[in-house]
C-alpha positions as YAML, in Angstrom:
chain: A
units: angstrom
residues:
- id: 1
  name: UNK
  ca: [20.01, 229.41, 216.89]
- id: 2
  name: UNK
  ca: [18.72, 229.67, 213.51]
- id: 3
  name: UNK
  ca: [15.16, 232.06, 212.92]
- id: 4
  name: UNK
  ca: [12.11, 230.00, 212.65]
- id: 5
  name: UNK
  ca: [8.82, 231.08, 211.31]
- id: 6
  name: UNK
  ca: [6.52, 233.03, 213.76]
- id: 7
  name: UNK
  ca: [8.92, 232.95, 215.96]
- id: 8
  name: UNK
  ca: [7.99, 234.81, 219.57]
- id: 9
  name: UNK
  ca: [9.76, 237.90, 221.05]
- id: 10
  name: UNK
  ca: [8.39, 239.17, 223.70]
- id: 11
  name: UNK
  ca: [9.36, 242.56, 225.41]
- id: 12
  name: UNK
  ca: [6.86, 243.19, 228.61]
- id: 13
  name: UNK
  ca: [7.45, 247.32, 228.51]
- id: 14
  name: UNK
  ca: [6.13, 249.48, 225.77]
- id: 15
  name: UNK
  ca: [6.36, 246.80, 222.59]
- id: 16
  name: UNK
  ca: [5.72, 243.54, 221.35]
- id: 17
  name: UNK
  ca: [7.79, 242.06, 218.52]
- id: 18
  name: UNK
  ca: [6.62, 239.33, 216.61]
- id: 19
  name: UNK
  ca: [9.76, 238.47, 214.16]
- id: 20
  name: UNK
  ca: [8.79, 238.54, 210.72]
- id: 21
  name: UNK
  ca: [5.25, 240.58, 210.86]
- id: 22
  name: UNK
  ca: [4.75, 243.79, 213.04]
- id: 23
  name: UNK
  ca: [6.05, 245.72, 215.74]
- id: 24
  name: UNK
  ca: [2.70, 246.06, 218.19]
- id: 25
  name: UNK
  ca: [1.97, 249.05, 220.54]
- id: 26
  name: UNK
  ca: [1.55, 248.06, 224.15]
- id: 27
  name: UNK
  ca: [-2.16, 248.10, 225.19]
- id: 28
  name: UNK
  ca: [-1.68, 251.33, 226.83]
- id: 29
  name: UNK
  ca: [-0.62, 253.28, 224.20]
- id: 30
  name: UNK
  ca: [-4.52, 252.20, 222.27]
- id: 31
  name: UNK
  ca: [-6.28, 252.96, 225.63]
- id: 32
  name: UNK
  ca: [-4.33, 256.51, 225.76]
- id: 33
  name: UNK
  ca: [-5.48, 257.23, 222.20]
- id: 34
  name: UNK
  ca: [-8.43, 259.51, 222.07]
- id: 35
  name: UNK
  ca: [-9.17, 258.63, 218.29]
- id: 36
  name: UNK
  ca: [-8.49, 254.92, 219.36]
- id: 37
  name: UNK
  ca: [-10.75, 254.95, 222.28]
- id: 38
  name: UNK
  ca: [-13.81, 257.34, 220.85]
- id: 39
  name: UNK
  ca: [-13.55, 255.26, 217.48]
- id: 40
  name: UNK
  ca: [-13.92, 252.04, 219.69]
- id: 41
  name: UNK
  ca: [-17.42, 253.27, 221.00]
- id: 42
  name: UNK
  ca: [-18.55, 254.83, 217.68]
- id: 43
  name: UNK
  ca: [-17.98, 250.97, 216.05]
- id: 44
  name: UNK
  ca: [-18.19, 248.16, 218.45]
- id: 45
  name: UNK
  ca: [-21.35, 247.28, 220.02]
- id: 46
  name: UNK
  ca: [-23.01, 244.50, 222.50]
- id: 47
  name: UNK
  ca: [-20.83, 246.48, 225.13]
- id: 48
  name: UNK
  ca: [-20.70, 249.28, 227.34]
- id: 49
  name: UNK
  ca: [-17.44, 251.10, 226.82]
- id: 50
  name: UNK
  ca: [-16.05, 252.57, 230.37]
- id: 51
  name: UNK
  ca: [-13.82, 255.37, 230.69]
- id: 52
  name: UNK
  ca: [-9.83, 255.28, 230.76]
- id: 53
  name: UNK
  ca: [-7.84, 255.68, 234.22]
- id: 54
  name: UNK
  ca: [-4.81, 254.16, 235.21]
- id: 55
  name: UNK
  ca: [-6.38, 250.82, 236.43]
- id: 56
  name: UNK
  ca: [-7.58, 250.09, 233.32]
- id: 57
  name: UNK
  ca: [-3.75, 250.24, 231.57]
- id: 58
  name: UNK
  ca: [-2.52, 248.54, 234.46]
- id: 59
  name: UNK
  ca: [-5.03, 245.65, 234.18]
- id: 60
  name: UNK
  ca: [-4.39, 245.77, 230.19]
- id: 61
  name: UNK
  ca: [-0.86, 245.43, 230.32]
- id: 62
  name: UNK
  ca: [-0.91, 242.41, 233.02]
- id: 63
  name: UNK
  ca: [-3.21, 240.83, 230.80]
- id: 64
  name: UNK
  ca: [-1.39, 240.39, 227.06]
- id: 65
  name: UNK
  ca: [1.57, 238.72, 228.55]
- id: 66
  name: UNK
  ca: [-1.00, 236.44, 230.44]
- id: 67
  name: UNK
  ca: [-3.07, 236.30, 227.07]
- id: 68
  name: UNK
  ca: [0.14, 235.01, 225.05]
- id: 69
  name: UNK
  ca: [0.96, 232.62, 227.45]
- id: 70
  name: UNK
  ca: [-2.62, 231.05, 227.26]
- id: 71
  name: UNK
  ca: [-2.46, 231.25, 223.60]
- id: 72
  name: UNK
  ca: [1.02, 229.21, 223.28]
- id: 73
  name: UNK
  ca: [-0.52, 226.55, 225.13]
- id: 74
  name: UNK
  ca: [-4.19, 226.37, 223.05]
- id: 75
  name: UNK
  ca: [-1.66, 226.55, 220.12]
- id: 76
  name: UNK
  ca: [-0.04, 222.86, 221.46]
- id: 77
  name: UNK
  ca: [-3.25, 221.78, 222.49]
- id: 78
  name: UNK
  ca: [-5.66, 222.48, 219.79]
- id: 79
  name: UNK
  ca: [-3.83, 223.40, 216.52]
- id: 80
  name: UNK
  ca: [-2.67, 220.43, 214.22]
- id: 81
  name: UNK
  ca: [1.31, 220.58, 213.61]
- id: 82
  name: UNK
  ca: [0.26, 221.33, 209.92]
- id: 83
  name: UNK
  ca: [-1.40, 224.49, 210.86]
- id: 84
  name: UNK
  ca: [1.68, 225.87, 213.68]
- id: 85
  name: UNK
  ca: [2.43, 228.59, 211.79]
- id: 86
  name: UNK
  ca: [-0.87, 229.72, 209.75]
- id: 87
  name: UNK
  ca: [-1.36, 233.53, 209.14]
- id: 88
  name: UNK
  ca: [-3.99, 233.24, 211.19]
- id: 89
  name: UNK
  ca: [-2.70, 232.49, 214.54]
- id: 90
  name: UNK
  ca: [0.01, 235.41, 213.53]
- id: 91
  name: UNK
  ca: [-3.35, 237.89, 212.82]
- id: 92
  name: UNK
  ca: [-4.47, 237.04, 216.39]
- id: 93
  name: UNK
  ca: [-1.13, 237.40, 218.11]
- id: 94
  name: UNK
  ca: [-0.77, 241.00, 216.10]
- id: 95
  name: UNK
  ca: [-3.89, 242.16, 218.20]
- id: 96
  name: UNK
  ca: [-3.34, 240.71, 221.57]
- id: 97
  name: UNK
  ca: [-2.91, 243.97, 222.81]
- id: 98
  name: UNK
  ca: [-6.02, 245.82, 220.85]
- id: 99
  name: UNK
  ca: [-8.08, 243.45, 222.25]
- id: 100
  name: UNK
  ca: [-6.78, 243.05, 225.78]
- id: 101
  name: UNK
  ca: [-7.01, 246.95, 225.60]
- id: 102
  name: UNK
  ca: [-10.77, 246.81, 224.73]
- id: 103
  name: UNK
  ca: [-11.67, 243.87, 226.91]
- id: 104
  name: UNK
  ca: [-10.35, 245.62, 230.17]
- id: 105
  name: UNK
  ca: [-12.12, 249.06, 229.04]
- id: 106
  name: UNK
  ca: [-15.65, 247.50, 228.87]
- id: 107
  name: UNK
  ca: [-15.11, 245.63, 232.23]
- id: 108
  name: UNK
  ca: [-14.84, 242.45, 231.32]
- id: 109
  name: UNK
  ca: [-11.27, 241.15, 233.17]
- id: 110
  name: UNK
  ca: [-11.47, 239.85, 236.42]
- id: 111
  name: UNK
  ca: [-10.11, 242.47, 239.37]
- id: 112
  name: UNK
  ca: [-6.31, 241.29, 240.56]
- id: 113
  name: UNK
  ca: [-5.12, 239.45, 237.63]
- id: 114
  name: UNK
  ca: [-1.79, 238.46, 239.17]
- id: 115
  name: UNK
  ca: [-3.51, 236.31, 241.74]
- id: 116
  name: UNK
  ca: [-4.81, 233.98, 238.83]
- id: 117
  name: UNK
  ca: [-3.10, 231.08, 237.61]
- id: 118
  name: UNK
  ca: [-2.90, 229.81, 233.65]
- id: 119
  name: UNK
  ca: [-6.08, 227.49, 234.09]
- id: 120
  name: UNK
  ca: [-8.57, 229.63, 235.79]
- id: 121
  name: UNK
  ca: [-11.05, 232.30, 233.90]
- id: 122
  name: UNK
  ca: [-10.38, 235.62, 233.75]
- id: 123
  name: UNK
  ca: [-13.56, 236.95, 233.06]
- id: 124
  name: UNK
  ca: [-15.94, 238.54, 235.20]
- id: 125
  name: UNK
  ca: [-19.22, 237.12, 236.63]
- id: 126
  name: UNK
  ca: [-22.66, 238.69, 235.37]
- id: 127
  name: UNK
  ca: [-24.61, 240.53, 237.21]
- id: 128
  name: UNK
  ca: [-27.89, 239.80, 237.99]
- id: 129
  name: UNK
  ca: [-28.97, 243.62, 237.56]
- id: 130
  name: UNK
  ca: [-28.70, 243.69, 233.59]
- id: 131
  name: UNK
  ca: [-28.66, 247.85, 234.17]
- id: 132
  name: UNK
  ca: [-25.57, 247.51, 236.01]
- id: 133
  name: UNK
  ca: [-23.74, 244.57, 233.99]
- id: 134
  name: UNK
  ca: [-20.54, 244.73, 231.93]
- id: 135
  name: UNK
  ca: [-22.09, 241.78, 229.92]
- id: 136
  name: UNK
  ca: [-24.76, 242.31, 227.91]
- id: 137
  name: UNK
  ca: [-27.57, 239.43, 227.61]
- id: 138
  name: UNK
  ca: [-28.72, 237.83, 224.21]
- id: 139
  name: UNK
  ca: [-32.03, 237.32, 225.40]
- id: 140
  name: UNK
  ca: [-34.02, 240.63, 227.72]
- id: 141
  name: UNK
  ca: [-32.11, 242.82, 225.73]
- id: 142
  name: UNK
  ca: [-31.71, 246.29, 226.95]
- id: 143
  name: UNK
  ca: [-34.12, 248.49, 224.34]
- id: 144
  name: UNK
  ca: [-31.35, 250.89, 223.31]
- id: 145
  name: UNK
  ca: [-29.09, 247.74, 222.58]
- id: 146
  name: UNK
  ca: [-30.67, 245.04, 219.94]
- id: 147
  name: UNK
  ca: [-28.26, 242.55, 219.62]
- id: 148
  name: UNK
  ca: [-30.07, 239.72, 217.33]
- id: 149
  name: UNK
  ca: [-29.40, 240.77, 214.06]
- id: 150
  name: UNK
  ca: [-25.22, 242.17, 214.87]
- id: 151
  name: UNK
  ca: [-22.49, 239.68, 214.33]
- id: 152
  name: UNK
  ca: [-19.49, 238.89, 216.49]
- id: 153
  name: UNK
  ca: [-18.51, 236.69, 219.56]
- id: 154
  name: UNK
  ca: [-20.93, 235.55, 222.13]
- id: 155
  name: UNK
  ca: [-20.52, 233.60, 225.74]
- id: 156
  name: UNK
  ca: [-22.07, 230.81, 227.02]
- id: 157
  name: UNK
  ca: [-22.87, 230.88, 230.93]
- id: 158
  name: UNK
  ca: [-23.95, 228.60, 233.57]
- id: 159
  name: UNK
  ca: [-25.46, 230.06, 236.08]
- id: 160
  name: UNK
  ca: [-25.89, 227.01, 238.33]
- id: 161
  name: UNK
  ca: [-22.50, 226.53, 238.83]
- id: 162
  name: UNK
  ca: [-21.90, 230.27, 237.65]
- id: 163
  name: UNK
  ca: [-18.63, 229.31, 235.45]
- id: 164
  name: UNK
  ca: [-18.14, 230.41, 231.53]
- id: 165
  name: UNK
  ca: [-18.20, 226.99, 229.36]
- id: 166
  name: UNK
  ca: [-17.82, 228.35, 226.14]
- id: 167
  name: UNK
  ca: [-16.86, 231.26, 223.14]
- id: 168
  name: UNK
  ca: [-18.38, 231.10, 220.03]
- id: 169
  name: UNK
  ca: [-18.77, 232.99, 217.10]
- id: 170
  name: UNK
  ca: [-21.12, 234.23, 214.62]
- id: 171
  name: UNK
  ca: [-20.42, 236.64, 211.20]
- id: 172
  name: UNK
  ca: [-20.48, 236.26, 207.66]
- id: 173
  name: UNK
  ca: [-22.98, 236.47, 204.31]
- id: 174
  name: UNK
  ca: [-26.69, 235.02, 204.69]
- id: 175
  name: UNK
  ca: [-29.82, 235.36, 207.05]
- id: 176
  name: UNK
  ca: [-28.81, 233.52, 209.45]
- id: 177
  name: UNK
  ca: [-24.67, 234.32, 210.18]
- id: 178
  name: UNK
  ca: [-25.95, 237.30, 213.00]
- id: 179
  name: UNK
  ca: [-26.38, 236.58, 216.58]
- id: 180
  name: UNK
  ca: [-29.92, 234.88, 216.27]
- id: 181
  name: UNK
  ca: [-28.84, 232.90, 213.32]
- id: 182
  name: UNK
  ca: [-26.32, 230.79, 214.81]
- id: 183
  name: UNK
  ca: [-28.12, 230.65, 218.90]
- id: 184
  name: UNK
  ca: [-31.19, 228.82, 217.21]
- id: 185
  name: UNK
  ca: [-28.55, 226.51, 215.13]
- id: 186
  name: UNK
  ca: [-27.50, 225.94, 218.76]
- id: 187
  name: UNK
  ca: [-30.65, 225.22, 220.40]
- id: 188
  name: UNK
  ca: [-31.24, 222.68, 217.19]
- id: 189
  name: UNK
  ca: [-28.13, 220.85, 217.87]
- id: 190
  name: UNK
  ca: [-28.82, 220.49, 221.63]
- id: 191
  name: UNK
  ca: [-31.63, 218.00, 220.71]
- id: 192
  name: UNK
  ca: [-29.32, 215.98, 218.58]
- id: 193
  name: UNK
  ca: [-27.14, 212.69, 219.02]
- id: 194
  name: UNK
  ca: [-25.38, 212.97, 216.25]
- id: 195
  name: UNK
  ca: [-24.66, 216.77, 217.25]
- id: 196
  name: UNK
  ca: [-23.99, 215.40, 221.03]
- id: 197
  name: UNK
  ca: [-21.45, 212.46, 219.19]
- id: 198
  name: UNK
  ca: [-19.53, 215.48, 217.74]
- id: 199
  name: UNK
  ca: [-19.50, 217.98, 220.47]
- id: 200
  name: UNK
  ca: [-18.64, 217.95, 223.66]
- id: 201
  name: UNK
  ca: [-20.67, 221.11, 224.41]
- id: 202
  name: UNK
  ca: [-23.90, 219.39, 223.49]
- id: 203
  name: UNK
  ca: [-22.94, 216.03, 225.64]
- id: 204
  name: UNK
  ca: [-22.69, 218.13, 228.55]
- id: 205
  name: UNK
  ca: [-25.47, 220.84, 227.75]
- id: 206
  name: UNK
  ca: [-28.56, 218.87, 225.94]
- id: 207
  name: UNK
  ca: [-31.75, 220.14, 225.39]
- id: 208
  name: UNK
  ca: [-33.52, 219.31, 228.60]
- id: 209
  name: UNK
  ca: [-35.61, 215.58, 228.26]
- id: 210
  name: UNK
  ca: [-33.73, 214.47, 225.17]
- id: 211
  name: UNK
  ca: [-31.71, 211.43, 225.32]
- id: 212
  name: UNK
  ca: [-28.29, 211.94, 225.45]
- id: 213
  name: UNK
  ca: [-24.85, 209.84, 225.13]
- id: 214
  name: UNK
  ca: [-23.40, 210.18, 228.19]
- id: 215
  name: UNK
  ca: [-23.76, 212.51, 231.80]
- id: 216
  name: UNK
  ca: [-24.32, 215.87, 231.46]
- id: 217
  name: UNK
  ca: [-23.28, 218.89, 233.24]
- id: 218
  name: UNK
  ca: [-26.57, 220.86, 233.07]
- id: 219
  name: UNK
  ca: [-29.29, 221.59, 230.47]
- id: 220
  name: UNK
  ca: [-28.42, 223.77, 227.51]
- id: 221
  name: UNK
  ca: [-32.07, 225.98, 228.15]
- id: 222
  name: UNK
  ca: [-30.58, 227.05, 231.63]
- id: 223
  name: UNK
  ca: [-27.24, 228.33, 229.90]
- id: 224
  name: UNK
  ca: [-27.05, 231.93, 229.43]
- id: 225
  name: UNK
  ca: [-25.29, 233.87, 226.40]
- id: 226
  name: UNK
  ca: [-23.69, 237.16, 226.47]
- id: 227
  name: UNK
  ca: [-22.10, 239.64, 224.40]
- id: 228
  name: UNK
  ca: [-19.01, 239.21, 223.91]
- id: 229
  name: UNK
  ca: [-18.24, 241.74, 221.63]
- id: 230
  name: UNK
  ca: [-20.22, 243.03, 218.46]
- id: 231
  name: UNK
  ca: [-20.28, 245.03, 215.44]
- id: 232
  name: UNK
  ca: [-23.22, 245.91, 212.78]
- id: 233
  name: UNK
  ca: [-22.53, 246.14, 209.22]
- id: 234
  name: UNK
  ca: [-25.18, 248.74, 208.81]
- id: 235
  name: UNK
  ca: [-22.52, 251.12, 210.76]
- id: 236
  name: UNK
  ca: [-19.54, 252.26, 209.53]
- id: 237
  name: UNK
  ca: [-17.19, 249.33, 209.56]
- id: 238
  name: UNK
  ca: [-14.22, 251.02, 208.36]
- id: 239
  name: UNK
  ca: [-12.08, 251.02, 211.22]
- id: 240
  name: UNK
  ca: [-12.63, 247.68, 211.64]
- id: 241
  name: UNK
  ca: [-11.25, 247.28, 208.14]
- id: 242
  name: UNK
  ca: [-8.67, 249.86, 207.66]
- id: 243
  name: UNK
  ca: [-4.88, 249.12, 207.37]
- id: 244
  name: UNK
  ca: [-2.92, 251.93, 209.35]
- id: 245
  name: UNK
  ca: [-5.28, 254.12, 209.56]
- id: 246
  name: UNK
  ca: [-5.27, 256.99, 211.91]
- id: 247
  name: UNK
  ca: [-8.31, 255.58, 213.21]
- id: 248
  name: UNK
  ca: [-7.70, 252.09, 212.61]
- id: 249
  name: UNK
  ca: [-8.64, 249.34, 215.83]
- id: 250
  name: UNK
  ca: [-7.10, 246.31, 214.66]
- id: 251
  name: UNK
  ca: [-3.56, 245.33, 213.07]
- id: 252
  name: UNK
  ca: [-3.81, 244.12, 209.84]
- id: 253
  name: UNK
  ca: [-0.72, 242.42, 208.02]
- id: 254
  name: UNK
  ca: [0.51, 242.65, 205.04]
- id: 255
  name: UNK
  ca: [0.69, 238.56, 205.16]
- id: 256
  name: UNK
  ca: [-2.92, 238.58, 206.65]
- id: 257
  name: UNK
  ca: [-4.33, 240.95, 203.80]
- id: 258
  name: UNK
  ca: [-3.07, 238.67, 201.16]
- id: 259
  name: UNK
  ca: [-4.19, 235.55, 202.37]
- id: 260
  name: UNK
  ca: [-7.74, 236.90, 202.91]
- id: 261
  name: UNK
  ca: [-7.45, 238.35, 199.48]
- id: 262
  name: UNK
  ca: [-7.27, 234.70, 197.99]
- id: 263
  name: UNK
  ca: [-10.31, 233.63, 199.84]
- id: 264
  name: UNK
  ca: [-14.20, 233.62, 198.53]
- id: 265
  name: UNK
  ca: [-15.95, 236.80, 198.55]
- id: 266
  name: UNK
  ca: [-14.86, 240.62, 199.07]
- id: 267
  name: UNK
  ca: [-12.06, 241.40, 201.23]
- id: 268
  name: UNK
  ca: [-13.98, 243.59, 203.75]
- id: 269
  name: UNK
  ca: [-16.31, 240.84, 204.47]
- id: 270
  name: UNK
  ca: [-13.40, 238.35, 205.02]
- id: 271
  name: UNK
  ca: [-11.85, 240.55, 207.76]
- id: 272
  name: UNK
  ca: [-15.30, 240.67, 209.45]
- id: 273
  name: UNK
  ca: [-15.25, 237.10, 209.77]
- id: 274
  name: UNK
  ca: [-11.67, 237.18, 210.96]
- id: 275
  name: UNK
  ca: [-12.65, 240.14, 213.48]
- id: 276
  name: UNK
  ca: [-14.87, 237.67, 215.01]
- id: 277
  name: UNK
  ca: [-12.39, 234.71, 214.86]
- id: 278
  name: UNK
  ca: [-10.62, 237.34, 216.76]
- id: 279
  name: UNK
  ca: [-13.09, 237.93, 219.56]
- id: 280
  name: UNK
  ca: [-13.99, 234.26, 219.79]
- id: 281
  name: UNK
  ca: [-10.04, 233.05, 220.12]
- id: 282
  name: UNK
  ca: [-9.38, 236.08, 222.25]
- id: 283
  name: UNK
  ca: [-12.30, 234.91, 224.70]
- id: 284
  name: UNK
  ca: [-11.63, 231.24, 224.97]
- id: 285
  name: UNK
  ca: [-8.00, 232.37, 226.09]
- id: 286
  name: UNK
  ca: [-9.55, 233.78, 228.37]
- id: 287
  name: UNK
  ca: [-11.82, 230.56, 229.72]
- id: 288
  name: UNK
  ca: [-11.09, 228.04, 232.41]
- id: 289
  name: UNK
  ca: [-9.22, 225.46, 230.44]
- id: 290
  name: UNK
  ca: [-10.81, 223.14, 232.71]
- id: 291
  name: UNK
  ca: [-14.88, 224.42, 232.10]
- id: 292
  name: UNK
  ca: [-14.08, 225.13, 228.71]
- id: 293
  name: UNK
  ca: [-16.16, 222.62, 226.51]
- id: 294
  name: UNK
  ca: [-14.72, 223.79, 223.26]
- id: 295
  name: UNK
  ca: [-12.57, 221.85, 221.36]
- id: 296
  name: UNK
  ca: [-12.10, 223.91, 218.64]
- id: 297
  name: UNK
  ca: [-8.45, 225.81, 217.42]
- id: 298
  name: UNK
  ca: [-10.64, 228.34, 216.12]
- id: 299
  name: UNK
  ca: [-10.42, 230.31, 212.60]
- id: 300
  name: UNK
  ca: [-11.92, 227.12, 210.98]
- id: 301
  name: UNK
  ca: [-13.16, 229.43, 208.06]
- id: 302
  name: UNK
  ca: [-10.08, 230.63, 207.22]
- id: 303
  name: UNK
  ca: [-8.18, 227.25, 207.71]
- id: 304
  name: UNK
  ca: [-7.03, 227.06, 210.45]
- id: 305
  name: UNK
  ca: [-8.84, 223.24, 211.33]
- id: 306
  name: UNK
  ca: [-7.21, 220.25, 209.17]
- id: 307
  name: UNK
  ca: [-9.65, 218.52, 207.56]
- id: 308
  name: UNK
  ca: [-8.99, 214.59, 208.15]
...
């Protein structure tokens, strides 16, 4: 058989090969990096970042091949046939294993991953003691962790039926492309039909009283949002940004620099919006296909989403 583009090789020891872009490290070999690991804590926030034992690269490992699986299929799902092979979707499946790294070390993965099929979530439940909770709430804040103004990816939670609905996003230039920004653009569209004609996540989740289109699954006031993951461009961002760095936390491309290059605006501030396409993707894999209420293929802003 002839080489097609993107084309997936996948080696479950120490490497992932993507043909055509890079050859990955396995998740352990970021969690057993003390520059990866310390540089992690110094420039992500909305999390608390847990220490490194063999659990933790156990669970990481079990989780990329279960995290490309999961991607393959949002990919056939979600994704327009015109868009199969964007740089995008090749950025996301170069940091798999950064991610599924991170997401295991701040205690966010379920216990016993191999006892959970393709369709069910594999994130943790919130605890009801915020002190004690992997997942950090948007609203009650802990003091020492402000998370209004940061950009990144956020959760939505019901905690009726205590099940993850949704991953969303939230970066990018202006006043209102942080954390608080894009909630209240939430809240706004929860009192809207023609929002609740567009979305299934405001059908199911309007504003409590307003009249809606159809039945709903609960009222979008009793959802709660977490932290998914967060950064704050008053920090130093650099090892977000840097390309093979010794410090570096994410794979960049040569493909994915370049097309980001052609984009509006500064490159750094492109790959914080595609750091947070990143998170968002990475934690909708991660959702109950079946509680999921997001439509979306994700990386709309850097084109991934055909425009009919």
């Amino acid at each position: 058989m002839g080489w097609k583009p993107n084309q997936l090789t996948v080696t479950y020891a120490e490497e992932v090969t993507y043909a055509g872009q890079v050859v990955k490290k396995c998740p352990s070999e970021y969690l057993r990096s003390d520059v990866w690991v310390e540089t992690l804590k110094a420039s992500v926030r909305g999390v608390r970042v847990g220490e490194v034992n063999e659990g933790v690269v156990i669970k990481a490992k079990t989780l990329v091949p279960m995290m490309e699986q999961r991607l393959e299929h949002h990919i056939d799902a979600r994704v327009d046939i015109r868009r199969k092979y964007h740089y995008s979707l090749d950025f996301i499946r170069d940091n798999l294993a950064s991610v599924a790294a991170a997401k295991c070390l701040v205690g966010h993965i379920v216990n016993d991953l191999q006892s959970f099929t393709t369709n069910e979530c594999l994130l943790g439940h919130p605890n009801e003691h915020i002190s004690a909770d992997s997942f950090l709430p948007m609203t009650k804040q802990p003091e020492d962790l402000p998370l209004d103004s940061l950009e990144g990816c956020y959760l939505h939670y019901d905690p009726t039926k205590k099940k993850w609905i949704r991953s969303g996003k939230a970066s990018g230039v202006g006043k209102d492309a942080c954390f608080n920004g894009r909630l209240d653009t939430h809240a706004k569209n929860s009192r809207s039909i023609e929002q609740m004609r567009k979305s299934r996540f405001y059908q199911e989740y309007p504003w409590g009283g307003v009249p809606n289109i159809g039945g709903t699954g609960g009222t979008f006031e009793n959802l709660r949002v977490f932290c998914g993951m967060a950064f704050n461009r008053k920090d130093d961002i650099s090892p977000l940004c840097s390309v093979n760095a010794n410090n570096s936390l994410f794979v960049w491309s040569k493909q994915t620099i370049e097309e980001l290059k052609k984009k509006d605006g500064n490159l750094q501030d492109n790959q914080l919006v595609a750091i947070s396409y990143l998170w968002e993707t990475c934690d909708d894999l991660l959702l109950a296909r079946e509680h999921n209420v997001s439509q979306s293929p994700g990386c709309e802003g850097l084109g991934l989403r055909v425009n009919n």
